[in-house]
KOLGU-659755 format. One line per 8 residues: number of its first residue (from 0); for each residue x, y, z of C-alpha. Coordinates in Angstrom, 2 decimals, decimal comma. Example, Ala and Ser with C-alpha at 12.3 -4.5 7.8 and 13.67 -1.06 7.14 Angstrom:
0) 12,30 -4,50 7,80 | 13,67 -1,06 7,14;
//
This chain:
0) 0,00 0,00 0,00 | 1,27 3,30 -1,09 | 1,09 5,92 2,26 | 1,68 9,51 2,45 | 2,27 10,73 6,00 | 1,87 14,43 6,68 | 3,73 15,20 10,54 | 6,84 13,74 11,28;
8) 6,13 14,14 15,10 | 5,81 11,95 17,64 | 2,30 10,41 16,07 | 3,89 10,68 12,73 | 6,73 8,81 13,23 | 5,35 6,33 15,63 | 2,75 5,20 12,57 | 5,31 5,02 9,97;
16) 7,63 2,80 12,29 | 4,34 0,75 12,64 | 3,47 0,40 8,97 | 7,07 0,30 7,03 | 7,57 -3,00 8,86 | 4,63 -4,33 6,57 | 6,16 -3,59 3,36 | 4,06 -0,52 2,89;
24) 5,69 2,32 0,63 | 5,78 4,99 3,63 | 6,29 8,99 2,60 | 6,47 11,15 5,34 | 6,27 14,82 4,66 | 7,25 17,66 7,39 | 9,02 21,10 7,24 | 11,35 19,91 10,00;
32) 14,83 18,71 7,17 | 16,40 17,39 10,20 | 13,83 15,46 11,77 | 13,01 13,88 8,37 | 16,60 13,22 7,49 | 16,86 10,94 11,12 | 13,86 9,27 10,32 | 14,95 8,80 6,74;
40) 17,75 6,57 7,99 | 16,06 4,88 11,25 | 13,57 3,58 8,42 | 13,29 2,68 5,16 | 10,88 5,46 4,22 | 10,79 8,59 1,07 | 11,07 11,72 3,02 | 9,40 15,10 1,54;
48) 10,18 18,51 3,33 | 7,69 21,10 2,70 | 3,87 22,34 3,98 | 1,71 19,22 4,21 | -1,29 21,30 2,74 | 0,59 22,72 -0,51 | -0,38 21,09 -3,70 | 3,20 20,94 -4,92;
56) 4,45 19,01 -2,05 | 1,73 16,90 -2,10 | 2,34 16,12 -5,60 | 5,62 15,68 -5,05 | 4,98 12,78 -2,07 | 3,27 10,85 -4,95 | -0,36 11,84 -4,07 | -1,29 10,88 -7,68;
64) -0,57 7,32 -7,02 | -0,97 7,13 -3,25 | -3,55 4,69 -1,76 | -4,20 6,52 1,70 | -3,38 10,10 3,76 | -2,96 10,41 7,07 | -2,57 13,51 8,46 | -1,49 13,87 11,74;
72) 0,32 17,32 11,78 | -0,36 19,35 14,92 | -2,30 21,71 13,00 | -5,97 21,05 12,56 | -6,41 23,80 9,59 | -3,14 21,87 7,92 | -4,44 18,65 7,94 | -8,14 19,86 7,24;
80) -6,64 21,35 3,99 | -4,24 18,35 3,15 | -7,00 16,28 3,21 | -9,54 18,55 0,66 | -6,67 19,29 -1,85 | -5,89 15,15 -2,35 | -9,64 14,40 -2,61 | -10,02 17,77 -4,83;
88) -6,17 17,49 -6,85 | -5,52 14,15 -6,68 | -8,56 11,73 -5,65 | -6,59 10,34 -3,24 | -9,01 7,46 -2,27 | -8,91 7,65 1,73 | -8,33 10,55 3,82 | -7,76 10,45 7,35;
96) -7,30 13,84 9,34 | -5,85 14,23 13,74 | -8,33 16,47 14,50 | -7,29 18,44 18,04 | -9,98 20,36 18,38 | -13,31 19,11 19,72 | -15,26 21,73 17,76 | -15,32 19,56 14,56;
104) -16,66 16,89 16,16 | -20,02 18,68 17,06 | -19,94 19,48 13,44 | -19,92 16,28 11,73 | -21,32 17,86 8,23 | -18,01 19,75 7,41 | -15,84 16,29 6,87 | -17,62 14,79 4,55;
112) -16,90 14,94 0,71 | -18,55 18,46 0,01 | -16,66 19,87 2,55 | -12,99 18,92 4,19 | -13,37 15,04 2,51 | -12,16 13,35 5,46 | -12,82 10,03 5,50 | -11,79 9,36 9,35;
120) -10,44 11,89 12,01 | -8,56 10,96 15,35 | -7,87 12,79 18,37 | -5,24 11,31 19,97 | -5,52 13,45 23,17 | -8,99 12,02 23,17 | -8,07 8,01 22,93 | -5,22 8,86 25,77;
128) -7,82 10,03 27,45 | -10,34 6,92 27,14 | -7,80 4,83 28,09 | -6,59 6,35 30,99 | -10,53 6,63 32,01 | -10,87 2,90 31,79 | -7,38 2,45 33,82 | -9,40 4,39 36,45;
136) -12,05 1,59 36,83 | -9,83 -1,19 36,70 | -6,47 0,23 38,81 | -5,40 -2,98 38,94 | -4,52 -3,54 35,37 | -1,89 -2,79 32,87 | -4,36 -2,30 29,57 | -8,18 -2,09 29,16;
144) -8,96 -2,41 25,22 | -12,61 -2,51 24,28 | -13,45 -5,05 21,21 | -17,21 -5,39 19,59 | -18,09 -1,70 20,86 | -18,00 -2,64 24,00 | -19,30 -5,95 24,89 | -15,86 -7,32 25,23;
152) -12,65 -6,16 26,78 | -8,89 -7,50 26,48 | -7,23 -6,96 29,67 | -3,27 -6,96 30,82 | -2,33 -7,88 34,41 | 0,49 -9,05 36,04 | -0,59 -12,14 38,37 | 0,28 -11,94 42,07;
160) 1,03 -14,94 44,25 | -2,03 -16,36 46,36 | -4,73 -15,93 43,87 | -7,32 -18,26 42,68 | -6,48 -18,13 39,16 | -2,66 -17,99 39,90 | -0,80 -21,39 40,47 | -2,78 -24,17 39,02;
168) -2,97 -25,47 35,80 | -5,57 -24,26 33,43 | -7,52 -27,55 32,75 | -8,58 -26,88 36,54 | -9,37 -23,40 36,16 | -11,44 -24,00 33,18 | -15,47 -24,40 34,99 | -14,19 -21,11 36,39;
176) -13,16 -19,29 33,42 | -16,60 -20,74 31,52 | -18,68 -19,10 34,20 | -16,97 -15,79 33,90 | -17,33 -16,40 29,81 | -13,50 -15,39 30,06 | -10,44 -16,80 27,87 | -6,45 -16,42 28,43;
184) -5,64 -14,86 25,09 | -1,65 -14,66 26,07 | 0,76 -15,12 28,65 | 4,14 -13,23 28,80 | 6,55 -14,65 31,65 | 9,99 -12,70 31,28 | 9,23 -11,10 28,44 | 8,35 -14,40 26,54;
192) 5,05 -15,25 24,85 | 3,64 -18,82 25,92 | 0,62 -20,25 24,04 | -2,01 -21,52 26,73 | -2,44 -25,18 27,08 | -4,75 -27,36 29,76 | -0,94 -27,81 31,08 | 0,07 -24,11 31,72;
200) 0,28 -22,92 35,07 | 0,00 -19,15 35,61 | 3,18 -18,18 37,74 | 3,05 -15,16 40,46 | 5,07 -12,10 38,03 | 3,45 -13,57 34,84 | 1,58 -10,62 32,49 | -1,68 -12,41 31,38;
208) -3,90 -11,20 28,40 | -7,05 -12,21 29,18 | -10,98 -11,71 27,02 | -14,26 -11,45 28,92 | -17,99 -9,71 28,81 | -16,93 -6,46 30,46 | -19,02 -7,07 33,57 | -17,12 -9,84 34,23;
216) -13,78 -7,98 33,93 | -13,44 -7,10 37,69 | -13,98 -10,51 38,88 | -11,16 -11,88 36,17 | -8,99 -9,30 37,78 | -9,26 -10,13 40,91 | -8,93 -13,60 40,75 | -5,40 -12,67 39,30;
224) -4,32 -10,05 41,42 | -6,39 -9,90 44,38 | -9,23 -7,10 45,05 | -7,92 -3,51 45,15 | -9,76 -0,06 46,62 | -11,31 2,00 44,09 | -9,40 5,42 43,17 | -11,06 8,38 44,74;
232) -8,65 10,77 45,14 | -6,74 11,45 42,19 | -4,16 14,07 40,99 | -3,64 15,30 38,00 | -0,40 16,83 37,15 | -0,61 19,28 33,79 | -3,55 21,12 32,44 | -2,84 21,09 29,01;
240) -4,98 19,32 26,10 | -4,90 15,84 28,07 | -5,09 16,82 31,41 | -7,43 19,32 31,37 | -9,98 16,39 29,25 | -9,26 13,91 31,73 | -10,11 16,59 34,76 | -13,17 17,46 32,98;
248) -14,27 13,45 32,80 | -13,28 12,92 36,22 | -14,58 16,02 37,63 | -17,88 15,21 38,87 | -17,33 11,77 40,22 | -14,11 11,95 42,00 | -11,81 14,08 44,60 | -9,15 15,62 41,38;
256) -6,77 17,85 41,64 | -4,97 19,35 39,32 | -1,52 21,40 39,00 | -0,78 23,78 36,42 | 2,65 25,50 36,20 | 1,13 28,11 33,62 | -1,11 30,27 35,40 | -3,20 32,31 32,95;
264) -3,82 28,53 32,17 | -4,64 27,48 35,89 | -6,88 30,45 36,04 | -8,63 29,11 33,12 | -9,00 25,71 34,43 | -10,27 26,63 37,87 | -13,59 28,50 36,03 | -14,42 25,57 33,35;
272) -13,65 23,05 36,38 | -16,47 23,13 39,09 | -15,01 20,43 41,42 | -11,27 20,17 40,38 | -9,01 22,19 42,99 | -6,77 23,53 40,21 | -3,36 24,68 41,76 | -0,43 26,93 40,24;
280) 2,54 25,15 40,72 | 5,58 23,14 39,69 | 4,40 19,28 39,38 | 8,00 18,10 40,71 | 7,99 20,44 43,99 | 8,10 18,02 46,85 | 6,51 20,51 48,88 | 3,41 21,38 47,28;
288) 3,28 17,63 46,48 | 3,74 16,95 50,66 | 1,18 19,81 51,14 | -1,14 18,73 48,76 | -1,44 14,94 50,59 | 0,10 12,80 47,57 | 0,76 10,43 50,70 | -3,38 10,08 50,30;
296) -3,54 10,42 47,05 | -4,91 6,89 44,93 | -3,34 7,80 41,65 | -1,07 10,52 40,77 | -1,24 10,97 36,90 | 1,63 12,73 35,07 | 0,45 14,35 31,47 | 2,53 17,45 31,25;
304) 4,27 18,48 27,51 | 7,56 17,24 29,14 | 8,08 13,55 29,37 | 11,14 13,76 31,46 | 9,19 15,80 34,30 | 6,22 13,75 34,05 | 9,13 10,87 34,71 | 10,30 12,84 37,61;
312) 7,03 13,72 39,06 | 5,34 10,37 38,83 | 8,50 8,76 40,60 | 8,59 11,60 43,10 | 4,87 10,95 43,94 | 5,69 6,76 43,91 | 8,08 8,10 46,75 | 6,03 10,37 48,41;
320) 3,62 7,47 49,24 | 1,20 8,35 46,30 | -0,75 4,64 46,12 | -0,78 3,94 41,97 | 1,06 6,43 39,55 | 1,03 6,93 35,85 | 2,81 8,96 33,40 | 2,48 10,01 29,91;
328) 5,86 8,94 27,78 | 6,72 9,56 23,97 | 9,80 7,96 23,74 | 9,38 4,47 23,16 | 13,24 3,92 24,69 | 11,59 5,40 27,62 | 9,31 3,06 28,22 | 10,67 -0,15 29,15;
336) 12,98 1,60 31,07 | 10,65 3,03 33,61 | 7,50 0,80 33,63 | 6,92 -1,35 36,68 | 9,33 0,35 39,13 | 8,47 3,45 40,78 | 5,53 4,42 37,72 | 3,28 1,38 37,50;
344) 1,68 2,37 33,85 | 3,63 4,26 31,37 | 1,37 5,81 28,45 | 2,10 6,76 24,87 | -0,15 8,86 22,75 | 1,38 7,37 19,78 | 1,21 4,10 20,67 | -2,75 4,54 22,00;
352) -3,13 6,26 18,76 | -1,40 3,46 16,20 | -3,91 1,16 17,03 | -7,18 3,34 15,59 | -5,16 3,91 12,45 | -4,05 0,38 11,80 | -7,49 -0,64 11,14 | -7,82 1,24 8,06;
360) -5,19 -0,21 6,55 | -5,24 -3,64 7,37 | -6,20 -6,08 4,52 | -9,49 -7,00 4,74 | -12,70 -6,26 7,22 | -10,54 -5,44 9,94 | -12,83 -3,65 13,01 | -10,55 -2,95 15,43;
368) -6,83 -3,39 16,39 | -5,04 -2,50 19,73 | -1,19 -2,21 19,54 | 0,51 -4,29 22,45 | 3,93 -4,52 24,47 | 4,79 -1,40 22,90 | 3,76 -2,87 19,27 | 5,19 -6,07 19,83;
376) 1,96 -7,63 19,44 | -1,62 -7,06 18,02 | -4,91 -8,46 18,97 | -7,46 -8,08 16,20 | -11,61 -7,96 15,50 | -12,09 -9,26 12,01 | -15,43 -9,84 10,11 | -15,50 -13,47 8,20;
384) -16,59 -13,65 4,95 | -18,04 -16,20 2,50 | -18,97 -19,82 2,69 | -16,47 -23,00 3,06 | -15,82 -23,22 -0,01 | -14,50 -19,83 -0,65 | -13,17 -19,54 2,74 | -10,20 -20,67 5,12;
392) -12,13 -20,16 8,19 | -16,10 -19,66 7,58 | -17,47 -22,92 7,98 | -14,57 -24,47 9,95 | -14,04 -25,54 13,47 | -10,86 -23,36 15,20 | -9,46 -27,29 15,20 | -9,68 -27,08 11,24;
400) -8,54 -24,02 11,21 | -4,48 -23,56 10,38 | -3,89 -20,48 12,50 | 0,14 -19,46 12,62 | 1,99 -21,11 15,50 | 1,17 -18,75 18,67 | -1,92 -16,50 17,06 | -5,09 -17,57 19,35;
408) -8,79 -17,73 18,67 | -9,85 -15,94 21,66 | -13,95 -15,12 21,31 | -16,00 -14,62 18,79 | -19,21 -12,31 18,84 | -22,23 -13,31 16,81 | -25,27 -11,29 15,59 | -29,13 -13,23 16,59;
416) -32,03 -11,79 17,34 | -32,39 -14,28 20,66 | -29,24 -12,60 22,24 | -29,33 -9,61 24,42 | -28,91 -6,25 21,95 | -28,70 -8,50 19,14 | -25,39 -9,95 19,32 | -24,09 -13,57 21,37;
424) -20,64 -13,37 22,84 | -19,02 -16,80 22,39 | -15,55 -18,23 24,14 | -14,63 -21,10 21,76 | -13,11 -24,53 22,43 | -11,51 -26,10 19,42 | -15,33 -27,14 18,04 | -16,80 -24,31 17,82;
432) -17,45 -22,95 14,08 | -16,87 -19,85 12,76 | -19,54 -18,38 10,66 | -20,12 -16,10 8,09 | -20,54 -12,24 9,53 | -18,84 -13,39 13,09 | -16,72 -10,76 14,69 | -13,42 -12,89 15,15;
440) -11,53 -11,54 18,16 | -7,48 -13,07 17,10 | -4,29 -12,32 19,26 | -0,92 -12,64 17,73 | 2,18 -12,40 19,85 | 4,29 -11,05 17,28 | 3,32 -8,76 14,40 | 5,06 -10,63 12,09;
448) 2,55 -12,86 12,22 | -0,44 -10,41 11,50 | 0,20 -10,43 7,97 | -0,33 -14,35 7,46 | -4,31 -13,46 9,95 | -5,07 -11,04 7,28 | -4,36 -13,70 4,33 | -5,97 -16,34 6,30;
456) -9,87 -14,00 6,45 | -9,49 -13,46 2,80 | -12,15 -14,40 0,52 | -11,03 -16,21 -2,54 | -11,43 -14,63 -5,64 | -14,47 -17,02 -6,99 | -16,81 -16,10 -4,06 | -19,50 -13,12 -5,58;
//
C-alpha cells in the first residue's frame, strides 16, 4: 500500500515505524529537514520537506498514485486542507485527518466529501484520554482495550502470588473461566510469549492477556491479582490538552486535583472546572506535592508536555507514598525503562493512537486493532466472509482451522435476534465454528505474524 504521511512528530513517526515494517511504501512529509533526514535513515521510508497542505508538495509525495493520507500534523487547519486538496487534486481514495480540536466533532457535516473530505479523524488526546478513564475503573490492570463496541474487553495484568487463578494449571481453572465467559488470550513470563495449554500454570510475576464480557472484567482481575480499593482521590499533574480532558471526565465523580505550572492557564481551568481544585505550581515540587497529601492520594497521573518531568514527578509521587502512579511517555526507549518500578503504567499517545489507524489499513474487514507490548503484538476484531468453499475459516471448526503457531482464537461475537442487543458473545473450544458475519476476536504475539491473519480472512477470488 502506497502511504503519504503528513507530521513527522511523535504520532507521525510512531505510525510510519508501525506500517514500514509491513512492506508498505511509507512517505512522510514535514518542514522539519532534520527530523526527516533521522527518520529517513532509522527507516526505510521517502522523506518530503515542505507544507503538508501545498499542492506541490503533495504532488511531489506521490499523491497521484498514493492509496491513503494520514494527516497527523499538529495543525488542525493543515491537515483539514491536506485532506480537501488530495480528494479535490488528486482523488486520493482515503483521507484520514488528527483532529485536536473538539469543535469539529459537534460538526460532523463539514468532513464529509462536500466539505474537508475526510474520510476518518482521530484525536489522539482524546483516545489517551479513554484509556486512561478505563485504567481508572480497573487500577489494577496494565491495559483495558474494548473489542465489539464494547461488549468485550482484552485486559493486561500481572498475576500476584495467592490468587485463585494464579498457580494451578488451566484444565482446573477452566469451569471457572466458563462461568466468567472469560479466555487467556496470552501469557508473557519474562518477556516471553507462551501459548495456553490445559498444562500451563500461571506463575506469580506472569503478564496475562485475558478476554471477557466487560461485567465480568473485575472478577477476572481479581482472581489474578487480588481485590484492590477504588481510586477516589486522584491528581492530575498538567492542564494542558490531556489533562485538562481527563479533569473534565473525572470532575464530577471523584476528589481531582490538578496542578498547572502556567497560570493564565490554571486560572482558566479553575472557572471551566467546578469540582477540580486547580493549583499553580511546579508538578515536581516536593513541597506542594507533601502539602497537597500525595501520601493520600490513589493515583497521581503525570500528562505534562515534558516527558522527562512527568518521569520525575510520577516517581517523586511513587516516593512520596502516592498509592498507583502513571505517566504520559513519547519515547518508546523510555518506556521499558521506567514501567513497573516506581511508575506502574507508562502511556504513549502514539502508541494509544497506532492502534485506531491500523485498522484502516489492514487487509481486509478489519474492526478494530489495539497495539501491544509497545507494538510487539496485536490483537485483532475481524469480520468473516463467505462460505467453506471460498473460505479458510467460515465454515470451519478453530481445530480445522491452520492459525500461525502462537496466534489464538480468543472469542467470537455473533449477531441473533435471541441474544441480548442483538449480538451472542461466544468463548470457543476447538469445536466451535466460525460463521459467516462473526466478529473474530485473534491475538498474535508477534506482528510478524499479522500479515499471514489477514491472508488467512481473505475471501477467494471465486466467491460473488
Amino acid at each position: 500500500m502506497n502511504i503519504i504521511i503528513l507530521g513527522a512528530g511523535q504520532v507521525g513517526s510512531s505510525v510510519a515505524e508501525g506500517l514500514v515494517s509491513e512492506a508498505n511504501d511509507i512517505t512522510l512529509v514535514d518542514t522539519d529537514a532534520e527530523e526527516l533526514a533521522e527518520l529517513r535513515n532509522r527507516f526505510e521510508v521517502r522523506t518530503v520537506c515542505g507544507n503538508a497542505a501545498s499542492p506541490s508538495v503533495l504532488r511531489e509525495a506521490g499523491a497521484d498514485n498514493a492509496d491513503l493520507l494520514i494527516a497527523v500534523t499538529q495543525s488542525d487547519q493543515t491537515n483539514l486542507c491536506a485532506c480537501k486538496i488530495a480528494r479535490t487534486l488528486f482523488n486520493l481514495p482515503t483521507r484520514i485527518a488528527r483532529l485536536r480540536s473538539s469543535d469539529y466533532a459537534e460538526h460532523p457535516e463539514l468532513l464529509d466529501n462536500s466539505n474537508f473530505a475526510v474520510d476518518f479523524s482521530i484525536c489522539p488526546e482524546q483516545i489517551v484520554t479513554d484509556s486512561i478513564r478505563r485504567l481508572i475503573d480497573f487500577p489494577e490492570a496494565l491495559q483495558v482495550l474494548d473489542f465489539a463496541e464494547g461488549l468485550l474487553s482484552l485486559t493486561s495484568v500481572v498475576a500476584r502470588e495467592g490468587n485463585p487463578l494464579v498457580g494451578s494449571p488451566m484444565v482446573d481453572l477452566h469451569a471457572r473461566l466458563l462461568q466468567m465467559n472469560a479466555h487467556i488470550a496470552a501469557i508473557y513470563r519474562e518477556d516471553h510469549p507462551i501459548v495456553p495449554s490445559g498444562k500451563t500454570v500461571i506463575m506469580p510475576g506472569d503478564e496475562v492477556f485475558c478476554l471477557a464480557a466487560k461485567h465480568h472484567i473485575r472478577a477476572l482481575i481479581q482472581g489474578l491479582r487480588g481485590a484492590s480499593l477504588p481510586m477516589r482521590r486522584i491528581m492530575i499533574a498538567g492542564g494542558g490538552n490531556i489533562g485538562s480532558r481527563l479533569a473534565t471526565s473525572l470532575d464530577s465523580d471523584f476528589n481531582v486535583k490538578l496542578i498547572e505550572i502556567d497560570a493564565r492557564r490554571a486560572e482558566k481551568l479553575a472557572v471551566s472546572l467546578q469540582n477540580t481544585l486547580v493549583l499553580h505550581g511546579n508538578v515536581t515540587d516536593e513541597k506542594l506535592l507533601e502539602s497537597e497529601g500525595i501520601d493520600e492520594t490513589d493515583l497521581f497521573v503525570a500528562l505534562t508536555n515534558d516527558e522527562e518531568d512527568n518521569i520525575m514527578s510520577a516517581t517523586l509521587a511513587k516516593r512520596m507514598g502516592a498509592r498507583h502512579t502513571l505517566a504520559l511517555v513519547n519515547r518508546k526507549s523510555y518506556v521499558g525503562l521506567v514501567e513497573g518500578g516506581l511508575i506502574d503504567i507508562v502511556i504513549s499517545p502514539a502508541q494509544d493512537s497506532i492502534g485506531v489507524l491500523l485498522a484502516h489499513v489492514r487487509r481486509g474487514d478489519v474492526v478494530a486493532v489495539h497495539s501491544l507490548r509497545r507494538g510487539a503484538a496485536e490483537a485483532l476484531e475481524i469480520v468473516a466472509h463467505g462460505q467453506r468453499k471460498h473460505s479458510k475459516v467460515v465454515g470451519r471448526t478453530i481445530r480445522e482451522i491452520s492459525l500461525p503457531e502462537g496466534v489464538t482464537i480468543n472469542a467470537i461475537v455473533r449477531e441473533t435476534p435471541d441474544a441480548d442487543e442483538g449480538h451472542k458473545v461466544i468463548i470457543p473450544d476447538d469445536e466451535s465454528v466460525i460463521e459467516t458475519g462473526d466478529h473474530v476476536i485473534v491475538f498474535c504475539p508477534s506482528k510478524n505474524l499479522v500479515k499471514k491473519v489477514e491472508k488467512l480472512f481473505q475471501v477467494g477470488f471465486t466467491f460473488l
